[in-house]
C-alpha positions as CSV (number, residue, x, y, z in Angstrom):
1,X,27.4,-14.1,-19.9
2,X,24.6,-15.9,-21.6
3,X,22.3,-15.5,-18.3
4,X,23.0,-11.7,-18.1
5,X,21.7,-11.2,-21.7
6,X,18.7,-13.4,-21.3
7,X,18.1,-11.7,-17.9
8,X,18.5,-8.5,-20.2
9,X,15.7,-9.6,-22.6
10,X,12.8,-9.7,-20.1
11,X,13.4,-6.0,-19.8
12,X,11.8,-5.2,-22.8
13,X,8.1,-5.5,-23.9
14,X,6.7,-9.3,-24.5
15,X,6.2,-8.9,-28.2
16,X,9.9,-8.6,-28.2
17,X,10.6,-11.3,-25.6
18,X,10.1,-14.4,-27.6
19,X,12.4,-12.9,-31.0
20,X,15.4,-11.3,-29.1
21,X,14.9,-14.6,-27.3
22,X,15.2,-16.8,-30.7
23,X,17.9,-14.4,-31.5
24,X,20.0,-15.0,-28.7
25,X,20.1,-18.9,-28.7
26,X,20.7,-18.9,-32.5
27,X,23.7,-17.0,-31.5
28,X,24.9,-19.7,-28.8
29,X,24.8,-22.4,-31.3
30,X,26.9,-20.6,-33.9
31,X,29.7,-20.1,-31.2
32,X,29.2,-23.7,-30.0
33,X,29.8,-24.8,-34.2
34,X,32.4,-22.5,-34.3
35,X,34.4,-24.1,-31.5
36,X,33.9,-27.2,-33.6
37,X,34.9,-26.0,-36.5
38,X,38.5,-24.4,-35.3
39,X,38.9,-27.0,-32.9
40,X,39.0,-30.4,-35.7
41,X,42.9,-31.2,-34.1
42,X,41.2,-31.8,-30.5
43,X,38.6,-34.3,-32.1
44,X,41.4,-36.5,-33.5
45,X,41.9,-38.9,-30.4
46,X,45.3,-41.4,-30.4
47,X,44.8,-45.1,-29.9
48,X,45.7,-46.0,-26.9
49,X,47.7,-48.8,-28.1
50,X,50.3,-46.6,-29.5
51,X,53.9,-47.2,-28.1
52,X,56.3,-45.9,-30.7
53,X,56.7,-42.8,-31.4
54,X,56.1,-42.1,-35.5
55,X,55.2,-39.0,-37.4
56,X,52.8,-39.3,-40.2
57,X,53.9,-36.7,-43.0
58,X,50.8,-35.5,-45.1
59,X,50.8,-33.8,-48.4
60,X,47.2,-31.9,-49.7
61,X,47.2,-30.7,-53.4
62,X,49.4,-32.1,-55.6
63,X,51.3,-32.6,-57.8
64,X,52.8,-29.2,-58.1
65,X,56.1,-28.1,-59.3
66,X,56.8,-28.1,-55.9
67,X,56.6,-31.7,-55.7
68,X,59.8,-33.2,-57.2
69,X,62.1,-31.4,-54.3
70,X,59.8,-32.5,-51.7
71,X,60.5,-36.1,-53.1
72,X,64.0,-35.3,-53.4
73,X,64.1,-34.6,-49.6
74,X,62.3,-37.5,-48.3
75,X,64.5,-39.7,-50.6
76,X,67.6,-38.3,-49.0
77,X,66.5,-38.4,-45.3
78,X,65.0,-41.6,-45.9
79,X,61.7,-41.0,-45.0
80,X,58.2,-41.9,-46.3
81,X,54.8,-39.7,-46.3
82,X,51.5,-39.7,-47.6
83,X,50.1,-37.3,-50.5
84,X,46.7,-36.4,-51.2
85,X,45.9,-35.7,-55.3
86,X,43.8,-33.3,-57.0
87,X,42.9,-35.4,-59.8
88,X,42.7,-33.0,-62.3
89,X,46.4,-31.9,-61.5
90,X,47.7,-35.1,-62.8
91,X,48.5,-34.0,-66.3
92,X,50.7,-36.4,-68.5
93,X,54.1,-34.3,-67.4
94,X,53.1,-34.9,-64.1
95,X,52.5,-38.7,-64.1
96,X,56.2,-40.0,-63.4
97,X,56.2,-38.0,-60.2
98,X,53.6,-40.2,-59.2
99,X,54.8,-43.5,-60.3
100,X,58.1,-42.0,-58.7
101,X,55.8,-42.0,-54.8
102,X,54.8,-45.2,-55.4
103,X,58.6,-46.8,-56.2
104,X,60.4,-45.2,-53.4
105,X,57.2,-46.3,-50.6
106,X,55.0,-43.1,-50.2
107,X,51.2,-43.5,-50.3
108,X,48.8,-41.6,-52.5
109,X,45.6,-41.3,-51.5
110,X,42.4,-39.2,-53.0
111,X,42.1,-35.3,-52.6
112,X,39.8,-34.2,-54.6
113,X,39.5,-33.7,-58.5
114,X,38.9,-30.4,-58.9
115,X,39.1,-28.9,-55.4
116,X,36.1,-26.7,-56.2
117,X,33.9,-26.2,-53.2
118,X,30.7,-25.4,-54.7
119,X,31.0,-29.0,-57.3
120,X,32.5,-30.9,-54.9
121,X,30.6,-30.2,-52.3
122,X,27.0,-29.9,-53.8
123,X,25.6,-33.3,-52.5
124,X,26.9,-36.7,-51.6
125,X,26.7,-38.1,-54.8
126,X,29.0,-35.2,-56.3
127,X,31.5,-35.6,-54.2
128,X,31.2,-39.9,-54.2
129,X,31.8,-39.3,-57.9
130,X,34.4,-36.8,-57.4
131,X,36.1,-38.8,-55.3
132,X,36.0,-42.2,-57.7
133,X,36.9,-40.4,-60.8
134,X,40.5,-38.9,-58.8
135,X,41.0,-42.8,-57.8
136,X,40.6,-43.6,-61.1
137,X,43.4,-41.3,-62.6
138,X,45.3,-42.2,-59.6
139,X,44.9,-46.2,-60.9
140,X,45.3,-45.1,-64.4
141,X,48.6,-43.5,-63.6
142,X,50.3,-46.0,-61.1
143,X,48.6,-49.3,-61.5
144,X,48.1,-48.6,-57.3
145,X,44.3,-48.7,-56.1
146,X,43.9,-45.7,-53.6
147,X,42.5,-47.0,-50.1
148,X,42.5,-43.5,-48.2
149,X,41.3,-39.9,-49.0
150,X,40.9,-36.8,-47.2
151,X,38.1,-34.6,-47.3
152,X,38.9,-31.3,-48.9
153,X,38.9,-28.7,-45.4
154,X,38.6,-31.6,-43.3
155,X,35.7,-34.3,-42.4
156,X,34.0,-31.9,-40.2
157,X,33.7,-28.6,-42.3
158,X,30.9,-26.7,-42.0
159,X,30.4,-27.3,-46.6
160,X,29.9,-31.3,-45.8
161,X,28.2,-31.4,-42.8
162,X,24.6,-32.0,-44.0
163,X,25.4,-35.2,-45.8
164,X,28.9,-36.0,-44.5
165,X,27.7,-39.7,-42.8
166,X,26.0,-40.8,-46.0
167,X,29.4,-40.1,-47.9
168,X,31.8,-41.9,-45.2
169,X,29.7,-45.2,-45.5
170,X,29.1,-44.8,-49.3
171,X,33.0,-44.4,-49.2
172,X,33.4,-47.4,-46.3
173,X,31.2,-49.7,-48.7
174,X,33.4,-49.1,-51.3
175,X,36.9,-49.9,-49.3
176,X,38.0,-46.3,-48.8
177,X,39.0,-44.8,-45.8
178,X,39.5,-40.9,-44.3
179,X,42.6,-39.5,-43.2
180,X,42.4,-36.3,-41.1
181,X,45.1,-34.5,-39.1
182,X,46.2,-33.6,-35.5
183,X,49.0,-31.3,-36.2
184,X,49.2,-28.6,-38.7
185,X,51.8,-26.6,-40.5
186,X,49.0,-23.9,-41.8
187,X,51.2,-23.4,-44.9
188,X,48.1,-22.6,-46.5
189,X,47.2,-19.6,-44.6
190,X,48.4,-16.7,-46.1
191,X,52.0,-16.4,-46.9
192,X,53.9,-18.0,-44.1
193,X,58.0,-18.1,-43.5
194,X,59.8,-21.1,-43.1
195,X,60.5,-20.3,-39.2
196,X,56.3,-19.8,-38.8
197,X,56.1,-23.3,-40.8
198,X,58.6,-25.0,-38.3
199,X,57.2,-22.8,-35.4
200,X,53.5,-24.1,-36.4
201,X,54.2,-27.7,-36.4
202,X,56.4,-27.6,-33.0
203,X,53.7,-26.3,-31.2
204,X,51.8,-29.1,-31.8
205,X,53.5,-32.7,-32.6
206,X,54.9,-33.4,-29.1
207,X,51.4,-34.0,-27.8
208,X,51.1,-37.0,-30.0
209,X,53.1,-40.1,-30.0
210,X,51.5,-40.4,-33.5
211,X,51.1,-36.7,-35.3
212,X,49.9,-36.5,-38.2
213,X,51.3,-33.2,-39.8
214,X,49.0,-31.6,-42.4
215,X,51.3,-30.0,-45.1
216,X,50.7,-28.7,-48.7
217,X,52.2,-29.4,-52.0
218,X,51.3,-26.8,-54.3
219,X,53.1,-24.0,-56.1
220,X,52.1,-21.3,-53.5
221,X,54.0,-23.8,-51.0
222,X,57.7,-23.1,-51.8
223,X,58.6,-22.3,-48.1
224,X,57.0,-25.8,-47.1
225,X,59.3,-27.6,-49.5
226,X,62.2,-25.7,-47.9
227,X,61.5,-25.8,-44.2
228,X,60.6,-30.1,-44.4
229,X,64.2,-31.0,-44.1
230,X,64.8,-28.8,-40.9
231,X,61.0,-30.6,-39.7
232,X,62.1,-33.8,-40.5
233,X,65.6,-33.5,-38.5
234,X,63.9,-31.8,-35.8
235,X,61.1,-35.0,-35.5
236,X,64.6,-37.0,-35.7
237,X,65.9,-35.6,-33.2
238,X,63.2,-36.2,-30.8
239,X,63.1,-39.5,-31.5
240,X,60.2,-39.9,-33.8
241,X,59.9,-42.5,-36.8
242,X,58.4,-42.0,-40.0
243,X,55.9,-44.0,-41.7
244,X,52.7,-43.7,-44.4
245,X,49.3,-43.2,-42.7
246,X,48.6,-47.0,-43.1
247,X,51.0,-48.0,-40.8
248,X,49.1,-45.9,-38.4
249,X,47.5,-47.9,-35.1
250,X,44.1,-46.0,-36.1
251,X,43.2,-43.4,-38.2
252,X,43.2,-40.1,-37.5
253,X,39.9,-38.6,-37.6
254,X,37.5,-35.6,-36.4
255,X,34.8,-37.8,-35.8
């Protein structure tokens, strides 16, 4: 295709040529990025050491009201996952949920603290500070130092990109480590059922003998809460474990 349209530009006259010519490779690398970009699952390569079979249950955006039944479920199916804060979502009626995670063996990990793109992502060193002051309420609240975090849209959004190394060794220095995803429910896209929830996440997990399942706890999420016991049978069933992301054999990550 490419070779037809360059063969195309030497049709017109040469003051044109060397433009249409920037024009057209410009437009190459923007397909080639956004391959990347919708393709961050494919980037998140499985050790090759791993031999059981374990899902990795994730949670983005709490707490939410949302998050006491999703407790309430993983309590009763005996399972354990991983949640990812927004710092400034811990408010003081919200703090036993957390020391509630922590009791019964889920991990917490760092979000964000605001979730806003544009402060968040404004430079390294807002989103290193970002990042510290949600481990801090996270500390503050549990008495449990965070170890992991996930970046807000993934490590390889198109926001981060320009200073995305200089955070993860910032972050490395400091003892913190990503988390991305290979599986994902997109429960945050739009307004889907339970059965597109499920459907989402089947498509997916058996690929992995380690999925990690991006989920969202927020109060937009109410079908995610409902359809995680029919997931969490359904992993059951086909003979899947659960544990928290640091029992993983490597982390999961796009780059």
């Amino acid at each position: 295709m490419f070779k037809k349209i360059i063969h195309a530009v030497f049709l017109y006259d040469n003051k044109r040529k060397a433009v249409t010519l920037l024009l057209v490779f410009a437009f190459i690398g923007c397909i080639k990025n956004q391959d990347r970009l919708f393709s961050q699952e494919a980037i998140c390569v499985e050790s090759t050491n791993a031999v059981k079979k374990v899902a990795f249950l994730t949670f983005d955006d709490g707490p939410s009201n949302m998050t006491e039944e999703i407790l309430d479920t993983l309590k009763e199916e005996e399972v354990n996952a991983s949640f990812f804060m927004i710092g400034e979502l811990i408010t003081e009626d919200k703090e036993p949920l957390l020391r509630r995670m922590v009791e019964e063996g889920n991990l917490i990990g760092i979000h964000t603290y605001t979730h806003r793109v544009k402060e968040i992502y404004a430079s390294a060193d807002a989103y290193i500070e970002d990042a510290r002051k949600t481990a801090d309420r996270i500390y503050e609240v549990t008495g449990t130092e965070p170890t992991y975090y996930r970046f807000p849209w993934g490590s390889s959004n198109c926001f981060i990109s320009p200073f995305c190394d200089e955070i993860i060794v910032c972050m490395e220095n400091d003892g913190y480590t990503y988390f991305d995803w290979n599986v994902s429910a997109e429960d945050s896209v739009g307004k889907p059922s339970q059965q597109k929830i499920i459907a989402n996440i089947r498509k997916d997990y058996k690929k992995y003998k380690e999925p990690v399942i991006l989920l969202h706890d927020s109060s937009i999420n109410k079908n995610t809460a409902k359809a995680l016991r029919y997931i969490i049978d359904e992993l059951k069933a086909e003979g899947y474990e659960f544990a928290t992301i640091d029992k993983r054999s490597k982390p999961c990550q796009f780059k």
